[in-house]
VOBA-1610 file (N, C-alpha, C; in pm, whole numbers, padded with zeros to 5 digits, always signed):
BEGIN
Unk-01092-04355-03035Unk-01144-04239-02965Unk-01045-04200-02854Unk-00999-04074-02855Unk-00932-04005-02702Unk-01013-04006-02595Unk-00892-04021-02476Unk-00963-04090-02342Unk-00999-03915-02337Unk-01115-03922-02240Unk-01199-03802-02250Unk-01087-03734-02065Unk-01081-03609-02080Unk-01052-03541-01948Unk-01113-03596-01828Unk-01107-03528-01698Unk-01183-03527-01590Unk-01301-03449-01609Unk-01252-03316-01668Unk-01356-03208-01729Unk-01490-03280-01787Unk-01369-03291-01902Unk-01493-03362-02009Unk-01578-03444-01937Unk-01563-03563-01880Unk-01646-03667-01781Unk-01747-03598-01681Unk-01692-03511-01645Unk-01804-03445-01509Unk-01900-03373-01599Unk-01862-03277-01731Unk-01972-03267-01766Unk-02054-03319-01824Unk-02036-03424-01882Unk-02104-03545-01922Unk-02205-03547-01856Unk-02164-03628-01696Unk-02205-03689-01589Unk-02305-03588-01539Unk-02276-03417-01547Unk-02366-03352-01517Unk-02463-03337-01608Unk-02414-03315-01767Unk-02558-03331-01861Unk-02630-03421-01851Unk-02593-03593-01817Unk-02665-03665-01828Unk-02756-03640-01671Unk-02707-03586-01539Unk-02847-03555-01455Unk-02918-03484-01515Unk-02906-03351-01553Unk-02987-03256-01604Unk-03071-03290-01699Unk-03046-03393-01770Unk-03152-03415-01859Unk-03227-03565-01780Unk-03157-03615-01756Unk-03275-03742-01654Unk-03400-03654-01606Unk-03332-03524-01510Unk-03435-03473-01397Unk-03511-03389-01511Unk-03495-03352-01614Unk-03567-03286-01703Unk-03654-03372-01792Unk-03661-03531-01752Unk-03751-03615-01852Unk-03729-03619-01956Unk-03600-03607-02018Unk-03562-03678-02149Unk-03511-03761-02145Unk-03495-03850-02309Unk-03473-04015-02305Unk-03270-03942-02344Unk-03236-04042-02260Unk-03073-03975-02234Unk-03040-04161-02250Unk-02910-04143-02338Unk-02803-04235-02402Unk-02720-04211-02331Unk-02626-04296-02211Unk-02513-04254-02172Unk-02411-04425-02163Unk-02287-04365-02181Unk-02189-04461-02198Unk-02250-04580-02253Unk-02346-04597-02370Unk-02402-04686-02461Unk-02508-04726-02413Unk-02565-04675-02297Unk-02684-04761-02247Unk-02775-04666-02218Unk-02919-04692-02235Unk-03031-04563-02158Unk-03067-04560-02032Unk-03058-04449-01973Unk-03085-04441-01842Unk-03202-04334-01801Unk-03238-04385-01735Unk-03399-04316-01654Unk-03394-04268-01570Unk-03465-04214-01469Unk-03500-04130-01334Unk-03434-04279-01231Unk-03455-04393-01231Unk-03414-04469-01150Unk-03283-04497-01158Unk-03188-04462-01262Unk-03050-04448-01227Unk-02976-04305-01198Unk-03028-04247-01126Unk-03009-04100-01108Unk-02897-04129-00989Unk-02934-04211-00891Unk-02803-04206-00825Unk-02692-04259-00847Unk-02693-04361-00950Unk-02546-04386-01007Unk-02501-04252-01071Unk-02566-04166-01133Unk-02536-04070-01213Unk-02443-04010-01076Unk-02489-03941-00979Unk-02497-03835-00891Unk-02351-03915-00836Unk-02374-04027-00828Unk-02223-04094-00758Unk-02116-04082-00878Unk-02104-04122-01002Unk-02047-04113-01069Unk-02025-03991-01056Unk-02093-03837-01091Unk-02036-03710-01076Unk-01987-03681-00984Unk-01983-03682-00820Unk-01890-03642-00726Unk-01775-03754-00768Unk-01765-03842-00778Unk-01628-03919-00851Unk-01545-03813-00960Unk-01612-03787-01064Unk-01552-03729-01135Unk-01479-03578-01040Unk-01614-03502-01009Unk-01571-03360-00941Unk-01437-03377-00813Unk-01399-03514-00819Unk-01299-03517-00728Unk-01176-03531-00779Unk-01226-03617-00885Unk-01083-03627-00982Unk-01058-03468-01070Unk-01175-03387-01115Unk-01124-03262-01146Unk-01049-03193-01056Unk-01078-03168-00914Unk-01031-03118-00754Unk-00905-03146-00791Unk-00902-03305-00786Unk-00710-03369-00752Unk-00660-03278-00855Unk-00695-03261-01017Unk-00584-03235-01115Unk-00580-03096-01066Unk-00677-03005-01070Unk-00644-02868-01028Unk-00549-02830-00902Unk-00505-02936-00830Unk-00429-02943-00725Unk-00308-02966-00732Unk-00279-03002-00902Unk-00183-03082-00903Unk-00128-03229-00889Unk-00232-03273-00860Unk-00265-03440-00844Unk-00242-03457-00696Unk-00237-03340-00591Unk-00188-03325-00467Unk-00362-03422-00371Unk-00326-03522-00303Unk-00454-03485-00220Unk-00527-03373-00145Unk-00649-03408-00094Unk-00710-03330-00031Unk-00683-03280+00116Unk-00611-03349+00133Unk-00562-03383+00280Unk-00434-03355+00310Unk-00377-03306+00408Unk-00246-03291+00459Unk-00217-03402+00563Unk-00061-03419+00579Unk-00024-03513+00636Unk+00069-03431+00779Unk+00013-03493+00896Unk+00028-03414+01011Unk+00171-03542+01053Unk+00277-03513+01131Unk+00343-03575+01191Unk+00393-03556+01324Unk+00310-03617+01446Unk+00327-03587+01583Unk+00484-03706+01628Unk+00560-03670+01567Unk+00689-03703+01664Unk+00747-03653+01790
//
């Protein structure tokens, strides 16, 4: 199997909230998950939405680097 994008992963990570908070039985990365793993979900997606951020940046951080000499 091809390693999946950043893309690909966040929306994953977002289908699989949307359907937790919508009460369906949701399969993710081989295992089932319920309303009580919603915040791994929610952590896992800002993970991802950051790694989409970096590539659209260029792999640049978020941050600038200040130098007071």
């Amino acid at each position: 199997m091809a390693a999946l994008t950043p893309q690909e992963m966040l929306d994953k990570y977002m289908q699989a909230e949307a359907d937790v908070l919508a009460g369906k039985d949701v399969q993710f990365n081989g295992r089932r998950v319920v309303m009580a793993d919603l915040p791994q979900i929610r952590q896992g997606r800002a993970e991802w939405e950051r790694r989409v951020a970096q590539a659209q940046r260029g792999g640049r951080p978020a941050y600038s680097l200040a130098s007071f000499e």
